[in-house]
C-alpha positions, 0 to 999 in steps of 0.5 A: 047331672051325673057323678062320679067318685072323685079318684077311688075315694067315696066322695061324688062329685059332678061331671062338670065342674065350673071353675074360676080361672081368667074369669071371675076377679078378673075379666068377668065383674061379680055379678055375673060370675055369682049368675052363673055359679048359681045357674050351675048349682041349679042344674046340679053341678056340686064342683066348683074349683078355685086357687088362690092365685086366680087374681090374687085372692079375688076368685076365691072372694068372689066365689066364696060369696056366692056359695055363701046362700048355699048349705056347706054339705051341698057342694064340693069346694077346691082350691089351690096352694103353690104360685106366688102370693108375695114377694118374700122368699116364703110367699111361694111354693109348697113348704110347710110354712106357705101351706099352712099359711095359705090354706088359712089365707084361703079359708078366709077368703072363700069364708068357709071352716074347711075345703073339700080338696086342696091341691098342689097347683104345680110340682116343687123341685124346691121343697123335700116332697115329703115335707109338702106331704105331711103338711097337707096331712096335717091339714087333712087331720085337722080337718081344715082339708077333707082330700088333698090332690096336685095339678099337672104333676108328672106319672113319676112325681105322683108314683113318688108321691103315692109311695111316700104317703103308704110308706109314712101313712100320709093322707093319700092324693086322690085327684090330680088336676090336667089339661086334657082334651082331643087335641091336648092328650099327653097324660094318656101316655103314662099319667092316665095309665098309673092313676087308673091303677093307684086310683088318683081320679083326673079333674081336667081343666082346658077341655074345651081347648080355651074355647078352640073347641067351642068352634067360636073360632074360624079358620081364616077369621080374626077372633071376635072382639070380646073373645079371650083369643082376642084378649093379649093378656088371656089369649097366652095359654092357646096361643098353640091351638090358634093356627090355620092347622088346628082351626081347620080340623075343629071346623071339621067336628061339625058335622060330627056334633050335628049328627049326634044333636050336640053343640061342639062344647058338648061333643068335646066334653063328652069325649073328654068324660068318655074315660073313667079315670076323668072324675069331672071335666072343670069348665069356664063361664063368663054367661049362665048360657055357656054352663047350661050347654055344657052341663048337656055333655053330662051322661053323653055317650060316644060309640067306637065308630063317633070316636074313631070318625073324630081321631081321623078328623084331629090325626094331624093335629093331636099332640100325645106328648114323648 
């Protein structure tokens, strides 16, 4: 496994990270989700990311415990604050009062004094932006949080961010959290661009396309039983990636991942990792199998021409956002 600093701040953290959403407290029961965080520990992942809206808490129960056995320096632990969590007024959002009330929520789930990164899991036009910013700087001073990131926040709602934070001397974002993989590209527009000059590292989540990019999925083949595509509940968020048009492309990486000796999880991992504002590449795992793969991508590296062969393999189905 290979590190790199998280944005421009002087923590390392893992190229791949596993993460917890739609998995664990939900589609794949404890025993299994604390197989595999072990098995990524193992293999060197020191990255594990969580929020706690992921079933409502559970997800943070979960992977809380199986840290449990672990020294606390040893790992890098994420979570997050913004989707409701109640059905009060107050239960939502990024207001002080949910903040504050959250992070706490959090720390007691996940059984730990601090996090090492809480991040704003969307944007809220609600809230004055400032207020979210000094209270997650309080936090940062309390030592509750060591370093605050958002995820999918827009080029301009991370400038203003940044600005206010220099302007009151507010703890800095150093992290913001996309999707991002080869289909999926619309940060390389204008998020990318500012973060390399601010400093704000990517943690991107979805790299495998919700496992469209694994090449589990074949054109012309319904999803296999068991699969997430398969799953009405779970298959929502790639229902775009799930068409003939796309199908077909991806089966056209195979030949690319067999002659570089990698799987299709690795090649599109590894391309995700190719830039260097991408600090680590957030994972899923429902098996130890699937974090062992992936946890090849990690010091991979793809020449001009590997990439060049794979946009002309993507061209029609690359979406690079307005």
């Amino acid at each position: 496994m290979e590190y790199r600093h998280l944005g421009r701040s002087g923590v390392k953290v893992s190229e791949i990270a596993l993460g917890s959403w739609l998995t664990y407290g939900g589609s794949v029961e404890e025993e299994r989700a604390r197989e595999c965080i072990h098995r990524a520990y193992e293999l060197g992942i020191n990255f594990f990311d969580t929020a706690n809206v992921y079933a409502q808490g559970a997800a943070e129960e979960i992977v809380g415990r199986a840290l449990k056995g672990f020294a606390r320096e040893s790992y890098f632990l994420a979570t997050k604050v913004y989707f409701p969590m109640g059905d009060g007024p107050n239960d939502r959002g990024l207001s002080r009062k949910h903040i504050v009330e959250q992070c706490h929520a959090s720390l007691r789930r996940l059984g730990v004094d601090y996090v090492d990164l809480y991040q704003c899991h969307r944007y809220d036009t609600e809230t004055p932006l400032e207020e979210t910013l000094r209270a997650l700087d309080d936090l940062v001073r309390q030592g509750k949080v060591l370093y605050v990131g958002v995820s999918e926040w827009s080029a301009d709602q991370i400038s203003d961010a940044l600005k206010i934070a220099d302007e009151m001397g507010f703890d800095r974002i150093v992290s913001n959290q996309p999707r991002y993989n080869m289909i999926q590209r619309h940060i390389e527009r204008r998020v990318m661009p500012l973060c390399e000059v601010e400093g704000v590292g990517q943690v991107v989540f979805s790299p495998l396309g919700q496992g469209v990019l694994t090449g589990k999925y074949r054109p012309g083949e319904a999803p296999a039983e068991g699969t997430r595509a398969a799953n009405p509940e779970q298959s929502a968020f790639m229902r775009e990636l799930m068409n003939e048009k796309v199908l077909s492309a991806v089966d056209g990486l195979r030949d690319v991942a067999s002659d570089l000796g990698l799987s299709m999880s690795q090649l599109a991992l590894a391309w995700v990792l190719r830039r260097e504002n991408v600090s680590s590449a957030i994972i899923g795992a429902s098996r130890p199998e699937q974090v062992e793969d992936n946890v090849g991508a990690s010091g991979v590296e793809l020449s001009p021409e590997v990439l060049e062969r794979i946009d002309g393999i993507l061209s029609g189905v690359i979406q690079t956002g307005s």
